[in-house]
C-alpha positions in Angstrom: -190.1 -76.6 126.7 -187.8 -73.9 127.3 -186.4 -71.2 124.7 -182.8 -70.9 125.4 -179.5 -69.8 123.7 -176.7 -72.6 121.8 -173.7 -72.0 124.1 -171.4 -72.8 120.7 -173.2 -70.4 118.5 -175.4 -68.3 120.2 -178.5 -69.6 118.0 -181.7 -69.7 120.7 -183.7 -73.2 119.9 -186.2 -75.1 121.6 -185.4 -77.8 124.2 -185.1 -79.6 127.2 -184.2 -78.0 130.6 -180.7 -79.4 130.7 -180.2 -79.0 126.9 -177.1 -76.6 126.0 -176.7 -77.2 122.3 -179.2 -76.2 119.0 -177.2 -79.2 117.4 -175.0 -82.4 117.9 -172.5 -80.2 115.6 -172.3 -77.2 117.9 -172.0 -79.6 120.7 -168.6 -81.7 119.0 -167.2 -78.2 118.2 -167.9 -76.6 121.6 -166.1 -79.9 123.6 -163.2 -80.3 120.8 -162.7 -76.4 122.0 -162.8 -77.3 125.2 -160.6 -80.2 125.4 -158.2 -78.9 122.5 -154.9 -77.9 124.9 -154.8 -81.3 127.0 -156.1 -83.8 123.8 -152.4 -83.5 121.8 -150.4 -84.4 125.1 -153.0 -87.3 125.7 -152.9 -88.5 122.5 -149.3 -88.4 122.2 -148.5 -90.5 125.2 -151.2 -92.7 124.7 -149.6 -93.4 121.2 -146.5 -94.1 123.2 -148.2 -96.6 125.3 -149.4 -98.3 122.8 -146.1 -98.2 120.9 -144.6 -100.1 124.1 -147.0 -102.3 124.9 -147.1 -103.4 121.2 -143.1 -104.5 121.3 -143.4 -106.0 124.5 -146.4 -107.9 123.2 -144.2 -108.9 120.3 -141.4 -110.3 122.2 -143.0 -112.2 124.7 -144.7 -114.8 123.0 -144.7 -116.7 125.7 -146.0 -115.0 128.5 -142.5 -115.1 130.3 -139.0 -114.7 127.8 -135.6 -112.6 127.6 -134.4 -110.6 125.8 -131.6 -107.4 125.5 -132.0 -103.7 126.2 -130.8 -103.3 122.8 -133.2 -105.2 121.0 -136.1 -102.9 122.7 -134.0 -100.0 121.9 -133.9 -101.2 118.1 -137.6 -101.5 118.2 -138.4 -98.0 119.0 -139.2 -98.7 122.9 -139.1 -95.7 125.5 -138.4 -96.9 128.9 -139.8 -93.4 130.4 -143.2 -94.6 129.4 -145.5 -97.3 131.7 -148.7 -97.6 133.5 -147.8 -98.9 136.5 -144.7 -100.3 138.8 -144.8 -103.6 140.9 -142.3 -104.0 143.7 -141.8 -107.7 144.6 -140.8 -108.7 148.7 -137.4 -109.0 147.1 -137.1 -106.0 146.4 -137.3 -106.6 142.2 -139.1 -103.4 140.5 -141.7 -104.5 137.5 -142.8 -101.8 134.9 -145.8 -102.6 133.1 -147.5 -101.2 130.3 -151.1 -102.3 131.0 -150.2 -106.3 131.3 -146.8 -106.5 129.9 -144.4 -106.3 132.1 -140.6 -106.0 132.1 -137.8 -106.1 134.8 -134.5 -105.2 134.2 -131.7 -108.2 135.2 -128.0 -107.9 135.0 -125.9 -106.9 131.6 -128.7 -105.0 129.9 -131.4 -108.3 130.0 -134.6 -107.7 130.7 -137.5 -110.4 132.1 -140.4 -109.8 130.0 -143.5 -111.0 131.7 -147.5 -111.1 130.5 -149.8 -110.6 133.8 -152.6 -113.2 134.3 -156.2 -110.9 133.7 
């Protein structure tokens, strides 16, 4: 075993070779440093996504149903937020927000469709 020095709080300790950390404390605090600046934007958009994908869940009971641009609007959807886009050989363009999908049709309808796991 190797003396060596906590990297969070300086403290030397007693440890493995690979060991960084005196303490499971020191080594939450010294990540949560670390990954402070990108964990707020992360969080907020993955609150987003699961904002969407909860109203589309809602909706489409069905696995395939209609419905209005407005209603989603009402419902506190944000159309600038998706996981992935699927272009058919028609040329139709899918959003989807993990496996709810939408697809925008004419006079504010959208298509709301569940993807087969």
């Amino acid at each position: 075993m190797m003396e060596k020095k906590c990297l969070e709080c300086g403290d030397s300790f007693k440890g493995r070779v690979d060991k960084k950390f005196c303490s499971d404390y020191c080594r939450n605090a010294y990540n949560n440093r670390l990954n402070k600046d990108g964990k707020n934007l992360i969080r907020n958009i993955n609150n987003r996504l699961r904002k969407n994908w909860r109203i589309l869940e809602e909706l489409n009971t069905s696995g395939k149903t209609k419905t209005t641009k407005a209603k989603l609007i009402e419902k506190g959807f944000d159309f600038t937020y998706f996981t992935s886009i699927y272009v058919t050989k028609s040329n139709s363009t899918y959003y989807y927000v993990y496996d709810q999908g939408y697809l925008a049709l004419d006079n504010d309808f959208y298509l709301l469709v569940k993807k087969n796991a």
